[in-house]
C-alpha positions as CSV (number, residue, x, y, z in Angstrom):
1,X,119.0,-191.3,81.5
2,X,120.6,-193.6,79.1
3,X,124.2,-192.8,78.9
4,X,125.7,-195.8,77.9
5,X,125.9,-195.1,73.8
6,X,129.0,-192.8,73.1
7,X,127.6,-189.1,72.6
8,X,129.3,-186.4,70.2
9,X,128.1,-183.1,71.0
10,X,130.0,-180.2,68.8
11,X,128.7,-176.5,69.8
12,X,128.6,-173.7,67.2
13,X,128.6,-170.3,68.5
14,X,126.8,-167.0,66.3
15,X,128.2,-164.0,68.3
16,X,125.1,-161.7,66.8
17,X,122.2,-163.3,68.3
18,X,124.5,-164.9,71.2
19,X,122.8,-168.1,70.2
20,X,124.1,-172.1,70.4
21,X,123.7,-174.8,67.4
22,X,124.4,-178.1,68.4
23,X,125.3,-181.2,66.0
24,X,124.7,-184.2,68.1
25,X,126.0,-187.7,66.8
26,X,127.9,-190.9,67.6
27,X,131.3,-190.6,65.7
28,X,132.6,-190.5,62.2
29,X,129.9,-191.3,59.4
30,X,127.3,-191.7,62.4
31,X,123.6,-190.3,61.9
32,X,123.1,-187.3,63.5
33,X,121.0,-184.0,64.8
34,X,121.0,-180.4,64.9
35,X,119.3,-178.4,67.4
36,X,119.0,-174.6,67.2
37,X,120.7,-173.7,63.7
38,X,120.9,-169.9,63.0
39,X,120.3,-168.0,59.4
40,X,121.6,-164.8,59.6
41,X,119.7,-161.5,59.2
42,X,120.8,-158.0,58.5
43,X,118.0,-156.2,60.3
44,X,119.0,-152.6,58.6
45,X,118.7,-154.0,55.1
46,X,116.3,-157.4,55.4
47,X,119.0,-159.5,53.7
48,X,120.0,-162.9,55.1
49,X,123.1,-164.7,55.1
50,X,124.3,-168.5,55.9
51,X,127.4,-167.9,57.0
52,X,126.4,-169.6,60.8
53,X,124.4,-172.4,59.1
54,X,127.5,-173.0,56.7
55,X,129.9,-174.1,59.4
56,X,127.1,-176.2,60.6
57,X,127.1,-178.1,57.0
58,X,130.9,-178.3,56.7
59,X,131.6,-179.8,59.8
60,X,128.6,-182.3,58.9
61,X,130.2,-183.1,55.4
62,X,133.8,-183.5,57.2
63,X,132.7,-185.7,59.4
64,X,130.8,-187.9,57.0
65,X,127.4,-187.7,59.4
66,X,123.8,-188.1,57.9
67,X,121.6,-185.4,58.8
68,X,118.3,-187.3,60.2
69,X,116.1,-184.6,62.5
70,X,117.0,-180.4,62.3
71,X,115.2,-179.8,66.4
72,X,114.2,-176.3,67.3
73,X,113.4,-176.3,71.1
74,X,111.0,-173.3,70.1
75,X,110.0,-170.8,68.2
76,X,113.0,-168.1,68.6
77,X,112.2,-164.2,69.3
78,X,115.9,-163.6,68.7
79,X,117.0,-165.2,65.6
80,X,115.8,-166.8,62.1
81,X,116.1,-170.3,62.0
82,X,117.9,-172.0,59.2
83,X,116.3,-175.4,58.8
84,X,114.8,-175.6,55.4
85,X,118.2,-174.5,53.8
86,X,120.2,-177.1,55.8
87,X,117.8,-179.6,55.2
88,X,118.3,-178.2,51.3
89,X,121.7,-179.4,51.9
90,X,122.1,-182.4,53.6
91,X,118.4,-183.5,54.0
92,X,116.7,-184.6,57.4
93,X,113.2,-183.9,58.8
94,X,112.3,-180.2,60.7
95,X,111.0,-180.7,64.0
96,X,109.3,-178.8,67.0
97,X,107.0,-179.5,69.5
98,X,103.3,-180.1,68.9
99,X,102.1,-177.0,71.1
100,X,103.9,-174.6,68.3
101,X,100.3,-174.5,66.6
102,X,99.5,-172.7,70.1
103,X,102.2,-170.0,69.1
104,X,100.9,-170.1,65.5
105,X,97.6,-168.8,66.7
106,X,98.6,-166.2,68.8
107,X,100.8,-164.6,66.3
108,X,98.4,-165.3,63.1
109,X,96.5,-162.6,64.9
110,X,99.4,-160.2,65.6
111,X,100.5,-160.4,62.1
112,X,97.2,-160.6,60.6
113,X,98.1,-163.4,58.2
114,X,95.6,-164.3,55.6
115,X,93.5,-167.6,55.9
116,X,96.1,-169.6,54.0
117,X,98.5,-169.7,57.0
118,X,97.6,-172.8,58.4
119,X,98.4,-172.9,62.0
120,X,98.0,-176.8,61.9
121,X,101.7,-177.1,62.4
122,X,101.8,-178.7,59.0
123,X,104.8,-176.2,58.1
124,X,106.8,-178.8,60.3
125,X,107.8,-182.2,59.4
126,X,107.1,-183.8,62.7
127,X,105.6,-182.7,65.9
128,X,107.1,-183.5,69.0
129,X,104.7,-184.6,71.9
130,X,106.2,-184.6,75.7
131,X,108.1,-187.6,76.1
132,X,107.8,-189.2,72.9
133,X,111.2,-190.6,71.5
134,X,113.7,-190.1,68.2
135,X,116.1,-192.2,66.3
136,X,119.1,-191.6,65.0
137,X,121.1,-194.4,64.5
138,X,122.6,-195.8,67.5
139,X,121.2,-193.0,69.4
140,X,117.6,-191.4,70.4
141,X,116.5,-188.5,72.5
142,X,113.1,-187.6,74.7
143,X,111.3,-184.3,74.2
144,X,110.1,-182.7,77.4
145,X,107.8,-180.1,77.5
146,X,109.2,-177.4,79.3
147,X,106.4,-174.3,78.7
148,X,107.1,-170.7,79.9
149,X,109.4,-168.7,78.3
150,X,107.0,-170.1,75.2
151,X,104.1,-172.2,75.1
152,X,105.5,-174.6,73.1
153,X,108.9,-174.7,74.7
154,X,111.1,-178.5,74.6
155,X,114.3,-179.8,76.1
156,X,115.6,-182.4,74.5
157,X,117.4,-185.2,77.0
158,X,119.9,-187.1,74.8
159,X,122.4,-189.8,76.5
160,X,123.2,-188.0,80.1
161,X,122.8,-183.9,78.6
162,X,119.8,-182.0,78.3
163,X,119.0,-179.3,75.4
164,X,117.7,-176.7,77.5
165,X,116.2,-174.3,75.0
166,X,116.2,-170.8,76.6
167,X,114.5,-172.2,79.7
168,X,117.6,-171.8,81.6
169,X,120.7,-170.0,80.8
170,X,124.3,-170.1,83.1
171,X,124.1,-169.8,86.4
172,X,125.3,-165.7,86.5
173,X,122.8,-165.1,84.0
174,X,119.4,-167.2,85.3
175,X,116.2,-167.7,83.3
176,X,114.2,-167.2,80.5
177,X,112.0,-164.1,80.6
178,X,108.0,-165.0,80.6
179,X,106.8,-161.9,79.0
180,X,106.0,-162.7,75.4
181,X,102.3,-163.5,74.5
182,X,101.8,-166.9,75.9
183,X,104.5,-166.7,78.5
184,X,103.9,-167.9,82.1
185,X,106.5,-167.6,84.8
186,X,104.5,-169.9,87.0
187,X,104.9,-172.6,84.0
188,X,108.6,-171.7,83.7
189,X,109.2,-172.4,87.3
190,X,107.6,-175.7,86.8
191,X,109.1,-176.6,83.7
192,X,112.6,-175.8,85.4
193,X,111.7,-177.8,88.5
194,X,111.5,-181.2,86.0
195,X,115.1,-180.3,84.4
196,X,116.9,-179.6,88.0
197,X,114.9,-183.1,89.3
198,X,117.8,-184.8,87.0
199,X,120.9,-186.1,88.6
200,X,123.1,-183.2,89.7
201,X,125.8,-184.7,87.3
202,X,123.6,-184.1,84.2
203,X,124.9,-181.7,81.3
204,X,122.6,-179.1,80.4
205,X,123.2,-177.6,77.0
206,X,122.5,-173.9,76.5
207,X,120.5,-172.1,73.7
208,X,122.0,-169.2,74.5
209,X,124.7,-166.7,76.9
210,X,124.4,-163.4,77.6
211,X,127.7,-163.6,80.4
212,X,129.0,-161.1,82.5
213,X,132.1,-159.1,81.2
214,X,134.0,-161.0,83.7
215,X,134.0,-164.5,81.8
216,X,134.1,-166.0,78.3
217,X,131.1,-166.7,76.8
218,X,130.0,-170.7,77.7
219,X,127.3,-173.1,77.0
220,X,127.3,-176.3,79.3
221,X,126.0,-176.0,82.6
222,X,125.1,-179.0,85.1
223,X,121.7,-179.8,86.9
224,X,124.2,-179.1,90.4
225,X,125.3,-176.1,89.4
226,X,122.2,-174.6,88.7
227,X,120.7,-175.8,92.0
228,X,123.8,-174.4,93.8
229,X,123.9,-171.0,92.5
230,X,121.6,-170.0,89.4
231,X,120.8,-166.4,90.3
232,X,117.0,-166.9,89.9
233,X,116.3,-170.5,90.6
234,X,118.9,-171.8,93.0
235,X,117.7,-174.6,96.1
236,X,115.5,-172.4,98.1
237,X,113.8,-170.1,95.6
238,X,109.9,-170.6,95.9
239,X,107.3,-170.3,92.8
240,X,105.7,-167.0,94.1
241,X,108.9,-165.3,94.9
242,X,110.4,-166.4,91.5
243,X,107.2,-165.4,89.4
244,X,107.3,-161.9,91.8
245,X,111.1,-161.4,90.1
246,X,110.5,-162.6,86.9
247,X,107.7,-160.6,86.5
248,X,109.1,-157.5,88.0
249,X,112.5,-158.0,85.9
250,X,110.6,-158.5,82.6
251,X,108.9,-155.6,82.8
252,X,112.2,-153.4,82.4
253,X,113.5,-155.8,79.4
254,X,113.3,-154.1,76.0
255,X,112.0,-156.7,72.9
256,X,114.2,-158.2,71.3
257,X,115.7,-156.8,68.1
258,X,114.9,-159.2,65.8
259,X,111.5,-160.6,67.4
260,X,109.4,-159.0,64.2
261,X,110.8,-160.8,61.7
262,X,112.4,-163.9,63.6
263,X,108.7,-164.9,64.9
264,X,107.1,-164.8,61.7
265,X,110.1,-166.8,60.1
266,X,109.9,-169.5,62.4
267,X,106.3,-169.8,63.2
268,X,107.0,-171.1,59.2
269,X,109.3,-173.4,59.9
270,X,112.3,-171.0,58.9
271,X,110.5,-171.3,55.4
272,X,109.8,-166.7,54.2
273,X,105.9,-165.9,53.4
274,X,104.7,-166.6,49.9
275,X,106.5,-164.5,47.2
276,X,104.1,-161.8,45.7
277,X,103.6,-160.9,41.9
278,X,107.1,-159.3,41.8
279,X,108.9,-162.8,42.9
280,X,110.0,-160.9,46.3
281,X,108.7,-162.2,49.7
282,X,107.8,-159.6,52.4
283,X,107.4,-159.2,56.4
284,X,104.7,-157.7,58.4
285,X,106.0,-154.5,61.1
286,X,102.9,-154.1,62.8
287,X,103.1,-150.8,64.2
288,X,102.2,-149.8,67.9
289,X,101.6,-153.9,68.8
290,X,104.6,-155.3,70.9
C-alpha cells in the first residue's frame, strides 16, 4: 500500500439508513472523491431530499476541493444514491464496478423493465475492473473486487485505508449478509480473506454501523482488529462454518426497508426511470417477489 501521499479522509454520517459517505482528498483546494453519498427518501410519501448529500457539497465548497470520481462500492439495498445531483453540483465522473451489469440483469427481470433499460452499464461513467487504478491529483486508489454481499461488490484501497463497502462491518457487528439475488457467502468469505491479507495496521473504512446499544456509532476499523475479534470472521473461522452461519443467520433477516426502490435507483446510476406523459417518474412494487 502506498502511504506516503498525505490522505484526508472526512466521514459523513446519515442516521436513517445508518450509512457512511466519505470525501477523500489531499488538503485544501486538492482534487478529490466521494464514496457512498446518500439521497434521502421518505418511503411513506416517495419524496426525496438532499439534506445528506448537501453537507457533502458544503464541506467540498469550504474546502475548495475539485470533485473528480463520485465511487459507489455497490449497488445499495438500503439507500438511494445521490451521485448525479452531486455531480450536478460540483461535477466529477460516477463510478462502479464493471460486474454491476451482472446486478442489472438480475433485477431487469425482477422489475420487468422494458427493453430500453440497457444493462450495458452505460448508465455509469466509468466501470471499475479489479485492480485497475484512479487519479485524483496527487493521489490514486485500486478497486478490488470483493463479490458476496453483491456480485459486483468493490473496496477501494486508497494510501494505507481500505473502503470496505458493506463487506465487512465493526468487529461487534460482523459481515454482510449473502442473501440477495446474486449473493454468495462462499464468495464473501473469499472476498474478506483478500482485505484481512493486508497489514494488520491497515484502516478499513465502513459503509455502514449497526452497533450495539452499548457504544456510539463508529466507522474505522483495522485489518487486526477484525482478525482478532470480528464476531463472524475472526483468525480461526473456516469457509464452511462461516457460509453454515451466514446462511443460517440470513435466513431470519427481514429485507431491507428501502431495497424496492433503492435497487432500481441505483442499478440507474442514482439517475429515477424515464418521466411518463404527465412529467412524473414512477417505481415498480412488484408484489409477492422478494
Amino acid at each position: 500500500m502506498n502511504s506516503k501521499v498525505h490522505t484526508d479522509i472526512k466521514a459523513f454520517f446519515d442516521p436513517e439508513t445508518w450509512t457512511f459517505t466519505y470525501v477523500v482528498y489531499a488538503g485544501e483546494g486538492s482534487a478529490c472523491v466521494v464514496i457512498d453519498s446518500v439521497l434521502n427518501y421518505e418511503s411513506k410519501s416517495g419524496r426525496t431530499t438532499t439534506k445528506s448529500a448537501d453537507e457533502v457539497i458544503q464541506f467540498i465548497v469550504e474546502h475548495k476541493l475539485q470533485l473528480a470520481w463520485i465511487l459507489e462500492t455497490h449497488a445499495h439495498a438500503d439507500h438511494l444514491t445521490a451521485a448525479p445531483y452531486l455531480q450536478g453540483k460540483l461535477g466529477g465522473k460516477i463510478v462502479i464496478g464493471d460486474h454491476i451489469t451482472n446486478v442489472q440483469q438480475v433485477f431487469k427481470g425482477i422489475f420487468n423493465l422494458d427493453e430500453q433499460f440497457p444493462i450495458d452499464g452505460s448508465q455509469f461513467d466509468h466501470l471499475l475492473k479489479d485492480d485497475e487504478s484512479l487519479t485524483f491529483g496527487n493521489l490514486s486508489l485500486k478497486a478490488m473486487y470483493v463479490p458476496g454481499h453483491t456480485p459486483a461488490c468493490m473496496a477501494y484501497e486508497i494510501g494505507d485505508a481500505l473502503f470496505v463497502g458493506d463487506t465487512l462491518f465493526m468487529p461487534d457487528v460482523g459481515t454482510a449478509r449473502c442473501d440477495f439475488p446474486g449473493g454468495d457467502a462462499k464468495a464473501l468469505y473469499q472476498s474478506i480473506q483478500k482485505i484481512l491479507a493486508y497489514p494488520n495496521e491497515t484502516k478499513l473504512y465502513m459503509c455502514h454501523d449497526y452497533p450495539p446499544s452499548d457504544r456510539p456509532v463508529a466507522h474505522l476499523s483495522t485489518v487486526g482488529a477484525e482478525k482478532q475479534s470480528n464476531i463472524h470472521v475472526h483468525d480461526g473461522i473456516t469457509e464452511d462454518a462461516f457460509v453454515q452461519m451466514r446462511s443460517k443467520r440470513d435466513a431470519t433477516l427481514e429485507v431491507p426497508q428501502l431495497i424496492l426502490p433503492s435497487i432500481q435507483v441505483n442499478i440507474r446510476a442514482g439517475h429515477f426511470p424515464e418521466p411518463e406523459a404527465n412529467g412524473k417518474s414512477y417505481l415498480k412494487i412488484p408484489l409477492n417477489t422478494l
